[in-house]
C-alpha positions as CSV (number, residue, x, y, z in Angstrom):
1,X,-12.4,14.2,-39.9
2,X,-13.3,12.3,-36.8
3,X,-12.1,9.1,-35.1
4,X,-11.9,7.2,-32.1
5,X,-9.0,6.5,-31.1
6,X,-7.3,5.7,-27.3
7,X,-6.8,8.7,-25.5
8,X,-3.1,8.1,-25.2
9,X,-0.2,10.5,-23.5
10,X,3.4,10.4,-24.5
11,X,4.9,7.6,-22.6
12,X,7.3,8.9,-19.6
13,X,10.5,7.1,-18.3
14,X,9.6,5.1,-14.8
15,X,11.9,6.1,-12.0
16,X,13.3,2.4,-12.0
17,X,14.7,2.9,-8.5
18,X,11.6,4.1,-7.2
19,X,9.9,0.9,-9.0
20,X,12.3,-1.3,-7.1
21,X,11.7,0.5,-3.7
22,X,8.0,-0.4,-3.8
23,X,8.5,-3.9,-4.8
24,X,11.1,-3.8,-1.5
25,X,8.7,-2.8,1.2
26,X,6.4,-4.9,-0.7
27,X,7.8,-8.0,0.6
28,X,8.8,-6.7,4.0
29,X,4.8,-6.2,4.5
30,X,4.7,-10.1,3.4
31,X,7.6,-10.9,6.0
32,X,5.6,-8.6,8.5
33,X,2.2,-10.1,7.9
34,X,3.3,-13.2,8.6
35,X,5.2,-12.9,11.8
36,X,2.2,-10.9,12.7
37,X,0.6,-14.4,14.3
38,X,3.2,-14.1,16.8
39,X,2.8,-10.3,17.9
40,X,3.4,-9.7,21.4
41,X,0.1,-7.3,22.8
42,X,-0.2,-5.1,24.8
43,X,1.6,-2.8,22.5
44,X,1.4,-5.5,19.4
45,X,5.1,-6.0,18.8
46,X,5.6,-7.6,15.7
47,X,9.1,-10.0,16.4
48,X,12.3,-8.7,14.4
49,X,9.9,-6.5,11.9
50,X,8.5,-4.0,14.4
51,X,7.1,-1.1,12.5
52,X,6.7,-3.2,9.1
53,X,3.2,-1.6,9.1
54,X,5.1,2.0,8.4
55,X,5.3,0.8,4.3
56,X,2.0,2.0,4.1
57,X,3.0,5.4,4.9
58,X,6.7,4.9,2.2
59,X,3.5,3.4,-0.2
60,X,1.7,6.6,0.3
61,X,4.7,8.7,-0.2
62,X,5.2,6.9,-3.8
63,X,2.4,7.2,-4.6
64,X,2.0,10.9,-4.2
65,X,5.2,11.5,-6.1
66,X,4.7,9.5,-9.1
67,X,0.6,11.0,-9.2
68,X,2.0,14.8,-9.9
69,X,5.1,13.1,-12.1
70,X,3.0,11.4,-14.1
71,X,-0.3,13.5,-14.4
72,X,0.6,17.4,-12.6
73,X,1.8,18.7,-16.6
74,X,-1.5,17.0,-18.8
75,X,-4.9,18.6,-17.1
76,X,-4.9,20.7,-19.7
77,X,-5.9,17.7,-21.9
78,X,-7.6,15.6,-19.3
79,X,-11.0,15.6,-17.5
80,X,-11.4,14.9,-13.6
81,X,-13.5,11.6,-15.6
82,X,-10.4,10.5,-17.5
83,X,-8.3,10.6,-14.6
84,X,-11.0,8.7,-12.4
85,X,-10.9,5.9,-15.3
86,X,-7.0,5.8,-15.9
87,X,-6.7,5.4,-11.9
88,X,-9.8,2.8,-11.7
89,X,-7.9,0.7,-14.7
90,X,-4.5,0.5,-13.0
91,X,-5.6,-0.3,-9.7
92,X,-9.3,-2.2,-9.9
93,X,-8.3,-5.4,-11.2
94,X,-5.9,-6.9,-8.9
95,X,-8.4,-5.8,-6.1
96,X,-11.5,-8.2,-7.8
97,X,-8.3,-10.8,-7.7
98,X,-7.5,-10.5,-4.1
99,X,-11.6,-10.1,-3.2
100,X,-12.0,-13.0,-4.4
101,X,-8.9,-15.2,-3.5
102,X,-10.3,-14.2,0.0
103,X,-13.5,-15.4,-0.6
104,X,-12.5,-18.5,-2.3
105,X,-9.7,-19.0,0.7
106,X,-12.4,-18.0,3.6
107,X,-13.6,-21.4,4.5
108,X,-10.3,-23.4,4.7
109,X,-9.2,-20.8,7.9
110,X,-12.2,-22.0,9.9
111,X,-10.5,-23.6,13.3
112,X,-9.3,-22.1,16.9
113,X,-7.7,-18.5,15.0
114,X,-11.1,-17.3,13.3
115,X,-13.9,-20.1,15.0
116,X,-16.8,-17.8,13.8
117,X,-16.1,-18.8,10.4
118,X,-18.1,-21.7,10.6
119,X,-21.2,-19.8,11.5
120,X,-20.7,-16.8,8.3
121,X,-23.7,-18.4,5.8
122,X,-22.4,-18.1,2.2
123,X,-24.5,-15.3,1.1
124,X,-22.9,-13.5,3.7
125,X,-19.7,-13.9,2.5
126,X,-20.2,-13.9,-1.1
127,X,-22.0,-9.9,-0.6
128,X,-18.9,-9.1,1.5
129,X,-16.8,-10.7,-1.5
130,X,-19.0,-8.8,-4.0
131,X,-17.8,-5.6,-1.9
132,X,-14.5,-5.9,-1.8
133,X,-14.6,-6.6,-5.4
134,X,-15.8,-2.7,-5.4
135,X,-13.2,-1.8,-2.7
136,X,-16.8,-0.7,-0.6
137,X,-16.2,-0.8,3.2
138,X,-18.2,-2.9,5.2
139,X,-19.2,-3.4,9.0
140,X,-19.6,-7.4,8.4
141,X,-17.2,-8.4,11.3
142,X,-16.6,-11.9,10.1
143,X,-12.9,-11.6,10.8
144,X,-11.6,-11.4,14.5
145,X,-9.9,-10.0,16.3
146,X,-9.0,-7.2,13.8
147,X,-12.7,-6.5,12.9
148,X,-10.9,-5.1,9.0
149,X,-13.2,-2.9,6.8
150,X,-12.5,-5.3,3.9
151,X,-13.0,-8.7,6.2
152,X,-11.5,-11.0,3.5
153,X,-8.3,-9.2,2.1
154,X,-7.7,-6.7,5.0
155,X,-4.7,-4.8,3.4
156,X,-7.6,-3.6,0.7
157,X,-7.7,-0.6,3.6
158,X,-4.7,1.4,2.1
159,X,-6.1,1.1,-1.0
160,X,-9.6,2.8,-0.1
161,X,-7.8,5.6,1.1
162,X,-5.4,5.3,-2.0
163,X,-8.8,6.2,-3.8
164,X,-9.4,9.0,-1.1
165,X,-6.3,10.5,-2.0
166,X,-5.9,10.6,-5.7
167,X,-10.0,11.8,-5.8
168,X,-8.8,15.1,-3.4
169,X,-5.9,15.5,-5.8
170,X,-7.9,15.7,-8.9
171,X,-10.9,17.3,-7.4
172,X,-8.9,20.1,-5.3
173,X,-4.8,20.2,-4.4
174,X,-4.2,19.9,-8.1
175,X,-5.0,23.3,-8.3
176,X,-3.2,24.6,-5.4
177,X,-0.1,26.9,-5.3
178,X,3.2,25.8,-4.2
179,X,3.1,27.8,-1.1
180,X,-0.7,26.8,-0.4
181,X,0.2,23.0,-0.8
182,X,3.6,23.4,1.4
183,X,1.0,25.2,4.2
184,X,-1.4,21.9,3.4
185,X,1.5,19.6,3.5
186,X,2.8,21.1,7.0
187,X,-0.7,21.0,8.9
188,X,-1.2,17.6,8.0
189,X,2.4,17.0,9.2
190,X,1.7,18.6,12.8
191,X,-1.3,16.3,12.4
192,X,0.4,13.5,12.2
193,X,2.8,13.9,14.8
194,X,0.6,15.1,17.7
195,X,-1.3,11.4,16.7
196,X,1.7,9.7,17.2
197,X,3.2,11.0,20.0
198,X,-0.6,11.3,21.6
199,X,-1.8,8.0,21.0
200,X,-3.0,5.5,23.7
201,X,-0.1,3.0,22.2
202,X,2.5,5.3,20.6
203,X,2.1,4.4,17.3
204,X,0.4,5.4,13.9
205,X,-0.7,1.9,13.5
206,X,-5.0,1.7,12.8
207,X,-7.1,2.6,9.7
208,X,-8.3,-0.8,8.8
209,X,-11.6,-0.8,10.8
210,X,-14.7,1.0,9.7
211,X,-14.8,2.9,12.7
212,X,-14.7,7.2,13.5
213,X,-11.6,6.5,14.8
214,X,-10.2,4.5,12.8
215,X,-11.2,6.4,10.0
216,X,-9.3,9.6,11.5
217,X,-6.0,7.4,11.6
218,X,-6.3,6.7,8.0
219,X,-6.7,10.1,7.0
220,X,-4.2,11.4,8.6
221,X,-2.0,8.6,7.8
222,X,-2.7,9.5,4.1
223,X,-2.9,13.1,4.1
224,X,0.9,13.9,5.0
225,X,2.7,11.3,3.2
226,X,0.9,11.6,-0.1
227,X,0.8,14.7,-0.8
228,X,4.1,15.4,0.6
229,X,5.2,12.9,-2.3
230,X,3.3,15.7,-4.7
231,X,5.1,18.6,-2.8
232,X,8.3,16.2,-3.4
233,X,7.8,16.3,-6.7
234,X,6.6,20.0,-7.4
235,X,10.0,21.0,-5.4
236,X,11.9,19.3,-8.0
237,X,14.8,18.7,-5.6
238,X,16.7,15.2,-5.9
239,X,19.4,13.6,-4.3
240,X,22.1,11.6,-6.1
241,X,24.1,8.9,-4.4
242,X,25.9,6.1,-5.7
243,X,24.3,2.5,-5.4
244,X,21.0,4.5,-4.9
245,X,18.8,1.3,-4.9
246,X,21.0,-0.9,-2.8
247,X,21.5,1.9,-0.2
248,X,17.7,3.5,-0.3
249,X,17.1,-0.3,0.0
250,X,19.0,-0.9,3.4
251,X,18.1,2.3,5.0
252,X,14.1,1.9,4.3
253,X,14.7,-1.8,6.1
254,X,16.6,-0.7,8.8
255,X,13.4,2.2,9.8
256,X,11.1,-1.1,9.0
257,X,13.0,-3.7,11.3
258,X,14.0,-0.9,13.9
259,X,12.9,-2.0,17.4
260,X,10.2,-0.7,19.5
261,X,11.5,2.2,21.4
262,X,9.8,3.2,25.0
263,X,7.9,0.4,26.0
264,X,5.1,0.5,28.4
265,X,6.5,3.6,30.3
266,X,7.0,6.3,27.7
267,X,4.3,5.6,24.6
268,X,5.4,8.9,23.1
269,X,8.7,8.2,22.0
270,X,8.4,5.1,19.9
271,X,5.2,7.7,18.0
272,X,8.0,10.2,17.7
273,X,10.2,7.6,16.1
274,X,7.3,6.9,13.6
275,X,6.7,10.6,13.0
276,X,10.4,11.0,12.7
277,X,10.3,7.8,10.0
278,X,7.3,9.6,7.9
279,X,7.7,13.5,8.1
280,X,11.4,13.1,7.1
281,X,13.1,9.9,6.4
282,X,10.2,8.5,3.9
283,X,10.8,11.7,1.8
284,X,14.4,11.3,1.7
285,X,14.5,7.7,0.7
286,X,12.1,9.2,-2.0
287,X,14.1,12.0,-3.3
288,X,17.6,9.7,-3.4
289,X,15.7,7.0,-5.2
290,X,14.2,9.4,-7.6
291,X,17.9,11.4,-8.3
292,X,20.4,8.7,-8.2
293,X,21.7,6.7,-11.2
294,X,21.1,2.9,-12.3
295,X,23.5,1.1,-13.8
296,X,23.9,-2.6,-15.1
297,X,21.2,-4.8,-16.4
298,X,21.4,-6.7,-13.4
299,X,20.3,-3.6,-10.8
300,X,17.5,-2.5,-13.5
301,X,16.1,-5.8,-14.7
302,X,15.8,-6.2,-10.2
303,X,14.2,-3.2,-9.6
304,X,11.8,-4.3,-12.9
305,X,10.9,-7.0,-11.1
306,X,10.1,-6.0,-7.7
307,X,8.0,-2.9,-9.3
308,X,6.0,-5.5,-11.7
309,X,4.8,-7.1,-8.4
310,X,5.0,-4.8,-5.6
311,X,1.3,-3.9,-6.0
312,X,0.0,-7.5,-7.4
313,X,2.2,-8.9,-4.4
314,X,0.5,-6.9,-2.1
315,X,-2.9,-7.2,-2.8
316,X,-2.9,-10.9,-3.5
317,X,-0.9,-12.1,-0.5
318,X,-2.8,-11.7,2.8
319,X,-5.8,-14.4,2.3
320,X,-3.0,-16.5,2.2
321,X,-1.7,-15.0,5.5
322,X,-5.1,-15.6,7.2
323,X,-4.3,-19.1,6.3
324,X,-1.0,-19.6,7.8
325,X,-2.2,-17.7,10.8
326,X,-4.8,-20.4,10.8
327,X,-2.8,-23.4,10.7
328,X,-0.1,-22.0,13.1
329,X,-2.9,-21.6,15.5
330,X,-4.2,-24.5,15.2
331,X,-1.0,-27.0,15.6
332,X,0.7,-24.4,18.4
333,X,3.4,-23.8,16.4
334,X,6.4,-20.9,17.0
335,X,8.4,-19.1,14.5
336,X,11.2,-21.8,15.1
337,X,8.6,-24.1,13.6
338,X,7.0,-22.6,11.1
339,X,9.6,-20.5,9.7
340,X,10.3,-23.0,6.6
341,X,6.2,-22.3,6.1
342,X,6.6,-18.9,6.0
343,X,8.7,-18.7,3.4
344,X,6.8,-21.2,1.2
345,X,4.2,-19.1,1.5
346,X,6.0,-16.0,1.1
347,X,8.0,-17.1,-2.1
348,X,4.5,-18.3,-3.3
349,X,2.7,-15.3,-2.8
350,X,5.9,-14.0,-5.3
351,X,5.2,-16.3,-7.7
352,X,1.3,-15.9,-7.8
353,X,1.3,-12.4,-7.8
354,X,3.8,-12.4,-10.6
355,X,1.6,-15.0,-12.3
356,X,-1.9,-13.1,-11.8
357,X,0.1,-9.6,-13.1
358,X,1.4,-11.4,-16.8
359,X,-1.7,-13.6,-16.8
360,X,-4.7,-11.3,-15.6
361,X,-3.5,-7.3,-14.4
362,X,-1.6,-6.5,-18.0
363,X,-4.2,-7.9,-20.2
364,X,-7.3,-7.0,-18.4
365,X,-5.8,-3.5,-17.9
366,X,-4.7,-3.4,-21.9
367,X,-8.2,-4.1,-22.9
368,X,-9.7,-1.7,-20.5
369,X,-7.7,1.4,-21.7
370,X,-8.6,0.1,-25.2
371,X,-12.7,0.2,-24.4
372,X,-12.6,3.3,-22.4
373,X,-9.9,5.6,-22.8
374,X,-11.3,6.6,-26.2
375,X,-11.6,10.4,-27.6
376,X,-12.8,12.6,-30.5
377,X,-9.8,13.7,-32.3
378,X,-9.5,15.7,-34.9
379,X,-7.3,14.9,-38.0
């Protein structure tokens, strides 16, 4: 006989170290975010968290690992549309939440930081909200001076190309050899570093605007580090070191608070440091937080924690930087100043995204896989 039943996979054990790593840079991209208001141009340097922005490229490295851990052993009993609708469930909800925290935040930043604001009609904003919502690009500069593909929750970018990645996974490198995906894997990585060493400001930083350009960054910012993460995991090499968390932990801050190297004068060096950082660091940190032990319920109910959030935290938090940014602006305040702001609305960001994930993400995501991850099985 038939029934319908959800199309379910034995459950596998979460690399709790590698949970606790996301939820990590997860927060350094809140620190970074907000001290971005105070970024120093020409060469945009962030004060004491100068290549925060790098956590993308640690984000994309995760993310590549975890895809060929958790789906490289079950094509055999999954379609390229089952896979489309597992990754749509996990990630789609919390971006309709943070589309539409920036929409309902929009308004309040209106002042000297964004002063078109005032002039965006609501229709406007509400398509652009309706957009984001679908994580659909859009040209509708009503944010300056960063002109972001996703104008109300700008770190939606990653996530497009978070979509890019797992769709060429399913659709193509999934089927490709270990020695074609290490060839893949290497080109992108010469890629990468002749854009970083090359670039007009020595840095990887870009992919956010809807632009030719800006689209090339992205890609290439996504094509080494994720599927290196799936050549990570294919290798099935690990590293074990004792206090894996707490030391994978320090040395992934230390690349993310490391100072600007070369200045003005020699551009190419502080892109080397960045390729350096991605091509080889990233994928350590990775394979040490994937091998080591975990002990103590203290360590593991942590690294819980900051996995739980990590992606809620992330996708939530930046309307409420635009905000901050705002207010700053607007009262010519310095870091000295604001600092006690800062962390308000950092540990707020925590507490919402932590709120939105019991409240909203889990159910919303437990009902989807209920309605639509449903097969014939035979019994």
């Amino acid at each position: 006989m038939t029934s319908n039943l959800p199309l379910q996979f034995p459950q596998k054990p979460h690399y709790e170290i590698l949970d606790g790593l996301r939820g990590v840079a997860a927060l350094i991209v809140v620190a970074f975010h907000l001290f971005e208001i105070y970024a120093v141009d020409p060469l945009y340097v962030v004060p004491f968290i100068n290549h925060g922005y790098l956590a993308v490229d640690f984000f994309f490295v995760l993310s590549g690992f975890v895809i060929g851990y958790a789906y490289d052993d079950r094509w055999g009993r999954m379609t390229l549309w089952d896979f489309c609708k597992r990754r749509v469930i996990r990630l789609q909800p919390m971006v309709v939440v943070g589309a539409v925290i920036g929409g309902l935040c929009f308004y309040f930043g209106a002042g000297k930081m964004f002063p078109q604001i005032g002039e965006v009609p609501v229709w406007q904003m509400l398509l652009v909200m309706l957009a984001g919502c679908l994580l659909i690009p859009t040209t509708a500069a009503i944010r300056q001076p960063w002109h972001e593909m996703f104008p109300l929750n700008g770190p939606a970018w990653s996530l497009f190309f978070e979509y890019i990645g797992n769709l060429l996974y399913a659709a193509v490198v999934r089927r490709f050899s270990k020695r074609v995906l290490v060839a893949f894997v290497a080109a992108s990585g010469v890629a990468l570093l002749w854009m970083a060493v090359g670039s007009s400001d020595g840095s990887v930083l870009g992919g956010h605007e809807l632009t030719g350009r800006q689209f090339g960054i992205g890609m290439v910012r996504l094509l080494y580090p994720f599927f290196g993460g799936l050549l990570l995991f294919r290798l099935g090499r690990r590293i074990r070191i004792p206090g894996g968390f707490w030391l994978c932990s320090l040395v992934l801050a230390a690349i993310l608070f490391f100072p600007r190297l070369g200045g003005e004068q020699r551009l190419w060096l502080n892109g080397l440091y960045e390729s350096i950082s991605i091509l080889f660091l990233f994928p350590l940190i990775v394979l040490a937080g994937a091998g080591s032990p975990i002990r103590g319920k203290v360590s593991v109910g942590i690294c819980k924690f900051l996995g739980e959030i990590s992606f809620p935290l992330y996708i939530i938090h930046y309307p409420f930087v635009y905000l901050f940014m705002a207010y700053v602006k607007e009262h010519d305040l310095g870091w000295q100043e604001s600092w006690p702001l800062m962390i308000a609305v950092g540990v707020g960001c925590v507490v919402l995204a932590y709120g939105f994930l019991k409240l909203f993400d889990e159910p919303v995501r437990a009902w989807l896989r209920n309605r639509f991850l449903r097969h014939a099985a035979q019994r």
